[in-house]
Every structure is written in structure tokens, then in C-alpha cells.
N, C-alpha and C positions, 0 to 999 in steps of 0.2 A: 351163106353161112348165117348171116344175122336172122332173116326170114324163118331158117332152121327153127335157131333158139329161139325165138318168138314163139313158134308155136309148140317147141317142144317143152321149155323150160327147162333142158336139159344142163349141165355146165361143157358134157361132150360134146353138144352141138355149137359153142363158141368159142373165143378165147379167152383160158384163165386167165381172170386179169391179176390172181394175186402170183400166179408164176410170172407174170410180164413184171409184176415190180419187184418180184426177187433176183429178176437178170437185170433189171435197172439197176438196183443195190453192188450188184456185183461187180456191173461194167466199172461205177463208180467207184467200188473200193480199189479195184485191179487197178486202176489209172489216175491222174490228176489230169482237168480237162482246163485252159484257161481261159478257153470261149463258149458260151451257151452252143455257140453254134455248132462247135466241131461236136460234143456230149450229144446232140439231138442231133446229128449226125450218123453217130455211133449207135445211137439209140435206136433210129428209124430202121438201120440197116441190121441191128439184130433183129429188130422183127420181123422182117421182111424176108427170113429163114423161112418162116411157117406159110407152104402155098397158101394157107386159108385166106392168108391177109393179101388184100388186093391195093390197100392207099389208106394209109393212117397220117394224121396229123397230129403233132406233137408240140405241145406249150412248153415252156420252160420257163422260170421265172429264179430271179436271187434277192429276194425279200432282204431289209433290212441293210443292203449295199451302200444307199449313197442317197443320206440324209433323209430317208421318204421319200424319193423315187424308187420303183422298183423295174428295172429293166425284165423285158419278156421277151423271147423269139418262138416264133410259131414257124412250124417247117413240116410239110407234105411231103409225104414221097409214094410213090407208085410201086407197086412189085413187079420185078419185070418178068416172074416166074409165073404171076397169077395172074 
């Protein structure tokens, strides 16, 4: 798929990324999450709907939590359809 878009430059050869942040937006309004982890959980496994996607990694971060630290979880997951 990426290979695709590289040389097509097409947007139908990848994934839109501004639909992936409008189902971002959604998960989050639909629900309250109280761990990064379970939210990029949720996250990974809607995208992982789209055969295209074969292993996306997902950052997450909560800015401004706890005095100037900012906690982050990074989480991988596989597609087990692709």
C-alpha cells in the first residue's frame, strides 16, 4: 500500500489520515477512557478494520497532567486479517 502511494501520489492508494482522525474524534466523544492504554487499544483495533493496514503504532500522550511530566504509551499491533 505505502509503495502504492509513493509512487502514485494518489490519496486512494493510502490511508486517509484525516478519516482515521475523524474515527479518533468519535471513539473519544462516544466514550470516556481512564487509561491511555485501553483509548490506544480501542484505537488500534478500529483501524485494524481496514485489510490495507497490516501493523500500525500508536503514540498517545496527556500533556499538561502532572506538573511537567507528560506521560506517553506507544502500542503496536498487527492485523490479523492482513
Amino acid at each position: 500500500m505505502i509503495l502504492r502511494a509513493r509512487a502514485s501520489d494518489d490519496l486512494a492508494d493510502t490511508v486517509d489520515y484525516g478519516v482515521v482522525h475523524a474515527r479518533i474524534v468519535q471513539l473519544v466523544a462516544e466514550r470516556s477512557y481512564a487509561l491511555l492504554e485501553r483509548l490506544g487499544d480501542e484505537i488500534l483495533s478500529d483501524l485494524m478494520r481496514d485489510p490495507r493496514i497490516r501493523r500500525a503504532t500508536l503514540t498517545i500522550a496527556k500533556p499538561r497532567l502532572m506538573d511537567g511530566a507528560t506521560p506517553v504509551v506507544r502500542i503496536t499491533a498487527g492485523n490479523p486479517t492482513g
